[in-house]
N, C-alpha and C positions, 0 to 999 in steps of 0.2 A: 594658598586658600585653605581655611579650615574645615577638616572634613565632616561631614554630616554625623549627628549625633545618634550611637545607636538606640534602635526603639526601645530595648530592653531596656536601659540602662533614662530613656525619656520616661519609661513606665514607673522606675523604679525612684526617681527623682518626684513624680507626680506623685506616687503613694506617700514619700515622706513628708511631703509638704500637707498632704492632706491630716494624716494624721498627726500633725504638730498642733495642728488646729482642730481636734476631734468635736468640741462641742459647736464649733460653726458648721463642720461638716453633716454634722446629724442634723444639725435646723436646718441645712440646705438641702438635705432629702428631704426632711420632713414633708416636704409638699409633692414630691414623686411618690412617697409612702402612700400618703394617703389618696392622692391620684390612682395610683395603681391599684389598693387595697377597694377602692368604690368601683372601680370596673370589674374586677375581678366578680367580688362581692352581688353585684349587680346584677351581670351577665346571668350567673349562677343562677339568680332568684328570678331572673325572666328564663332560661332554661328549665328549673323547675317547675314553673306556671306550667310551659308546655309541655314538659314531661307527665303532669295528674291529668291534664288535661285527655293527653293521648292514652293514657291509664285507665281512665273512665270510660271513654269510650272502645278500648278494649272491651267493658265486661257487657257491653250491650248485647252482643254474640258474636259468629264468625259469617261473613257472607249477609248482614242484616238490612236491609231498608225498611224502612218508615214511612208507611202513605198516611199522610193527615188531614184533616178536612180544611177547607180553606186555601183562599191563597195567601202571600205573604202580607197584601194591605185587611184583607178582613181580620188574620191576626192580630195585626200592629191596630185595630183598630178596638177590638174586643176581650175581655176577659175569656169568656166562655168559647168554646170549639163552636164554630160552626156545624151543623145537622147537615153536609153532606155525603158522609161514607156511611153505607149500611149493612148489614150484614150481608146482604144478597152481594154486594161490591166484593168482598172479599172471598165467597164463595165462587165469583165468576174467577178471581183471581187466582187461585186452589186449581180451578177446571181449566182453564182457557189460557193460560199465560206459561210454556212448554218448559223454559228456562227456569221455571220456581220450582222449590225442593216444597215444604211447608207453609202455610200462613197460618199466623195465629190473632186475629182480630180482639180487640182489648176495648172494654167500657171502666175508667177508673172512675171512684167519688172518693171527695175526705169525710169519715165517718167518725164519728165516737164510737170506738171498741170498746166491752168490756166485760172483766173475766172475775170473777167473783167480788173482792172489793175495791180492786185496781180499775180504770180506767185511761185512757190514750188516744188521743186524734192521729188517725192514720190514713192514709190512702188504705182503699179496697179495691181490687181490679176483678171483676168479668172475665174470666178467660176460657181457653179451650186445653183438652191435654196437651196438644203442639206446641203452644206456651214457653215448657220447658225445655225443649229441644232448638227452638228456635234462638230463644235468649239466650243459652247456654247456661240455666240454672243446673244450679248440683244439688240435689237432695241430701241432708245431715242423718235426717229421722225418717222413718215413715215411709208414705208414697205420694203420688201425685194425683190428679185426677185421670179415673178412667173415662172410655166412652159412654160405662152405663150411669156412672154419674151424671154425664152431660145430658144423656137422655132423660134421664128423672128428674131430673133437677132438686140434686142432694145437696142438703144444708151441709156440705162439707166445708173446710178449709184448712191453707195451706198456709204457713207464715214462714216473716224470714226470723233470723237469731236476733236482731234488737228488740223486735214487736216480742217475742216470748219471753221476753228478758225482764219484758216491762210488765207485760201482766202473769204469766206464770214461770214467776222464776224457780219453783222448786217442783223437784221432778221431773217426770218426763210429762212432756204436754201430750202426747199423742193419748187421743180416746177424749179431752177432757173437752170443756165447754169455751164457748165465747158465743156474745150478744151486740148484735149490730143492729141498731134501730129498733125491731121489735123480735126480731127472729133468734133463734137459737143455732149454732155451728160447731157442728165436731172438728175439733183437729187430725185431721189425718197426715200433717207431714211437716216437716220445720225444714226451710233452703238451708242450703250452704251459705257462707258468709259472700257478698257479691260487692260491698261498699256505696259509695256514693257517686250521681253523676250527675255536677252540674247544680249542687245543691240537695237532691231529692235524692232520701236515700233509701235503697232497693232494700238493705233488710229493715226496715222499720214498716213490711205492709203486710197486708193480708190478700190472698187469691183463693177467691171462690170460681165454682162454675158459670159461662158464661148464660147457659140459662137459668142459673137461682141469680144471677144478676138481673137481668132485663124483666123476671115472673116476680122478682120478689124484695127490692130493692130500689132498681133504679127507677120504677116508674115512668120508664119508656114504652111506650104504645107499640107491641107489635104489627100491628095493622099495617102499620106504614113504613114499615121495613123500622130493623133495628137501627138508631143511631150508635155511629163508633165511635170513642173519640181517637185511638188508629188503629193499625194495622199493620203486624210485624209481618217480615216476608223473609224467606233464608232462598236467597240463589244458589242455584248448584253449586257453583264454586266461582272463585275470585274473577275470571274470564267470563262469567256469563252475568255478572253484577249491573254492566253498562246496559245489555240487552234486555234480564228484568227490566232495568227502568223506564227502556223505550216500551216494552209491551205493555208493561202496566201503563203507562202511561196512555198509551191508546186505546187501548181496551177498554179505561174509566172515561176518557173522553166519549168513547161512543155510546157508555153505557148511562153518559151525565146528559148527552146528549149536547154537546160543548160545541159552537163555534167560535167563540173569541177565546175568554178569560178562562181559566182553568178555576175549580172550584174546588181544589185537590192539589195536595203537593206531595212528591216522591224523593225521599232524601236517603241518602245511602250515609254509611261511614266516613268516605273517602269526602262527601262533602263539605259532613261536619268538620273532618280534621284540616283542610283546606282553609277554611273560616277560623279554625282557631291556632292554625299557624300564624296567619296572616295577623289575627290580634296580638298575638306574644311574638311575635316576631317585629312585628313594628315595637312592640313595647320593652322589648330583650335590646333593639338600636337604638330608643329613646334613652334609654337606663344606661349604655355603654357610652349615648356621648353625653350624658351628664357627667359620667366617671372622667371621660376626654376632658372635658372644661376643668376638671381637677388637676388633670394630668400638663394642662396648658400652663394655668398656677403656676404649678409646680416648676413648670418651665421657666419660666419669667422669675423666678426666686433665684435658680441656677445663675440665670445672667446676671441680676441685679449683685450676687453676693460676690460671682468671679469680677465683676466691673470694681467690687471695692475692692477686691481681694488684687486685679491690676495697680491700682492705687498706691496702696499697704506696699508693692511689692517694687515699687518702680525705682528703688535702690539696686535691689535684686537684679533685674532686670538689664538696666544700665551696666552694671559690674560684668555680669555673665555674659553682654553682647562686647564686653571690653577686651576679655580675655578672649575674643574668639567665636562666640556664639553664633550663630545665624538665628535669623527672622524665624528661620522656619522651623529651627528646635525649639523655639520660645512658643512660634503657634501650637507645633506638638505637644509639647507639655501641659499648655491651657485646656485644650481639645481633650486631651485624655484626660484630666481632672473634671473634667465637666463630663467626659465619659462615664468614669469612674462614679463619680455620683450619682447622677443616673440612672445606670444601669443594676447600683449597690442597693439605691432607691426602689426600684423597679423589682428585685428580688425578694427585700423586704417586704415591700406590699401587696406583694402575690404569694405570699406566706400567711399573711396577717387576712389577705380576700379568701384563700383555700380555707383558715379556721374558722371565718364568719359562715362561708359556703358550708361547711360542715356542720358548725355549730345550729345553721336554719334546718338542715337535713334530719339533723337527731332530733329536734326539741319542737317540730311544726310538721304538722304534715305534708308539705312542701317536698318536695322529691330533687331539694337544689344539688344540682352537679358541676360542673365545668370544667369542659375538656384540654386536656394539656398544651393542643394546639392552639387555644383561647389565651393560654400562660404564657407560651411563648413569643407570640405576638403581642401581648399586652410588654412584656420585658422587654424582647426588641421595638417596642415602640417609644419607651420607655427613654433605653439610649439612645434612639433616633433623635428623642425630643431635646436631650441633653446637649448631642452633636453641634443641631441645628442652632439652640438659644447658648451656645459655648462659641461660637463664632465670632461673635461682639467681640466680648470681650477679649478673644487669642488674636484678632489682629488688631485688638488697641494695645496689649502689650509688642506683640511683633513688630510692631511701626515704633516702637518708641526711638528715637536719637540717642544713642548710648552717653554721647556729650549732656547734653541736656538732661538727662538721668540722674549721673553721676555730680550734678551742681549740688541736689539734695544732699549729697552725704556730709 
């Protein structure tokens, strides 16, 4: 009985056959290339979503929640903030709630700035000095607001580097002017650079004091308590984040006077980024099995080409089980060329997805990555796919009748 064929020498017979035939071999990657080159590619660009995403809200602060007025249906129902947090709301929040470090209560409007012949629509926020400790802004230029600013309520302001870019771009702003509505504003201080979150970008605004906002701006009626539209809050630290939100959360209840509906929502970090997992994440497994449908293709070429390539070969075939051959070195041989393709495929295309991924990284601001772990499973799935749609085809040559074969020649 003839003895089994070794694997080396089935490997080495599968390579030669492959590359006699180079320009079939390349069209029958071709569809694993590109299969694997769109998952790869893909992945990346829904990692990168969630990577700016998690970016941005980084620069919110460290330890931050957000109490906002409304609940989630009056939002979804209305442009404009609902009128229920007031200033008196976050002063109880300051006093009464043990686990908060700072609140910094915030009235924002979009205004026309402007600084001698330039002009710019920007957000302008109402703030407190806490402000910037809470957000975690960094001052470039200048200072920030003191307390006796707050108390006087000084036409001061503070801007980030876009807004000074745009209306005074030469020299230093600090000391010079700006006109919001009817009033006049010294610059006392220019942010650090903080970026964009979510569209709205934090250097292109202006921060005034939060009583030259509500005395002289916003035309909110102090009478009736100041409206917010929120209110930043820095928890002690990461452990004590869940407990702010249960105190705040009670504390505005009794103070709204709430038995049902909440008229107030209290959002931390961790819930934003939970919410925008969940969207790029569902959308990072949409992207990947689009890439799979490619990868499937790709599969289904493999068989069709080794089915003709069974065909083409069944002289071959015949001959080799005459002299000796087994079934099972013929399946070998098949199996491993449809490996071999494959998995050659599979490598290629996660070469060709790495400089796509790279190429969105440099040229977008996209933050696309994609971890090697993602490579190797995309490869290994790669020759998985080969294995499985290689099977056809290696036990229609293994079954072949070597008699019956050898009529052809």
């Amino acid at each position: 009985m003839a003895s089994r064929l070794p694997l080396a020498e089935t490997v080495g017979m599968a390579l030669t056959t492959l590359r006699s035939n180079r320009l079939r071999s390349l069209l029958t990657m071709l569809g694993i290339v590109i299969g694997n080159a769109s998952v790869i590619s893909l992945v990346g660009v829904g990692q990168g979503a969630q990577n700016l995403a998690e970016g941005q809200l980084s620069t919110l602060g460290a330890n931050v929640l957000f109490v906002v007025p409304g609940n989630n249906d009056t939002r979804r129902q209305g442009i404009d903030f609902p009128k229920t947090l007031v200033l008196d709301d976050a002063e109880a929040i300051a006093t009464q709630v043990p686990s908060v470090r700072r609140v910094a209560p915030q009235i924002t409007l979009s205004e026309v700035i402007q600084a001698g012949g330039l002009s710019t629509s920007a957000s302008v926020s109402g703030v407190t000095p806490e402000f910037l400790t809470v957000r975690s802004f960094d001052l470039a230029q200048g200072r920030f607001f003191s307390s006796g600013d707050l108390r006087s309520a000084r036409n001061v302001a503070v801007i980030g580097p876009d807004l000074r870019d745009k209306l005074l771009p030469n020299g230093s702003a600090i000391g010079r002017q700006l006109r919001i509505r009817d009033q006049s504003f010294e610059v006392i201080g220019v942010l650090g650079a903080k970026g964009a979150v979510f569209g709205s970008n934090q250097d292109e605004a202006a921060y005034v004091p939060l009583t030259t906002m509500v005395s002289k701006l916003s035309g909110r009626d102090p009478t009736y308590g100041v409206s917010l539209n929120f209110i930043s809050v820095e928890a002690g630290d990461d452990d004590s984040i869940n407990a702010a939100k249960f105190q705040i959360t009670n504390l505005l209840r009794q103070r709204h006077r709430l038995l049902r509906e909440d008229d107030f929502a209290v959002r931390t970090q961790k819930d934003a980024l939970t919410i925008v997992s969940t969207i790029t994440g569902g959308l990072t497994l949409m992207l990947a099995a689009i890439g799979a449908v490619s990868l499937l293709v790709g599969g289904i070429g493999i068989m069709n080409i080794m089915l003709v390539s069974v065909s083409e070969r069944t002289q071959e075939i015949g001959l080799r089980k005459a002299l000796g051959a087994r079934s099972s070195d013929v399946l070998r041989q098949f199996l491993v060329e449809s490996l071999v393709l494959s998995s050659l495929g599979g490598v290629i295309g996660s070469a060709v997805g790495l400089a796509a991924v790279a190429v969105v990284a440099a040229f977008t601001p996209l933050p696309a990555a994609v971890g090697a772990g993602t490579v190797l499973i995309t490869v290994g799935l790669s020759g998985s796919i080969g294995l499985f749609f290689g099977v056809v085809p290696a036990r229609r040559a293994a079954r072949l009748d070597p008699i019956v074969a050898l009529r052809s020649l």
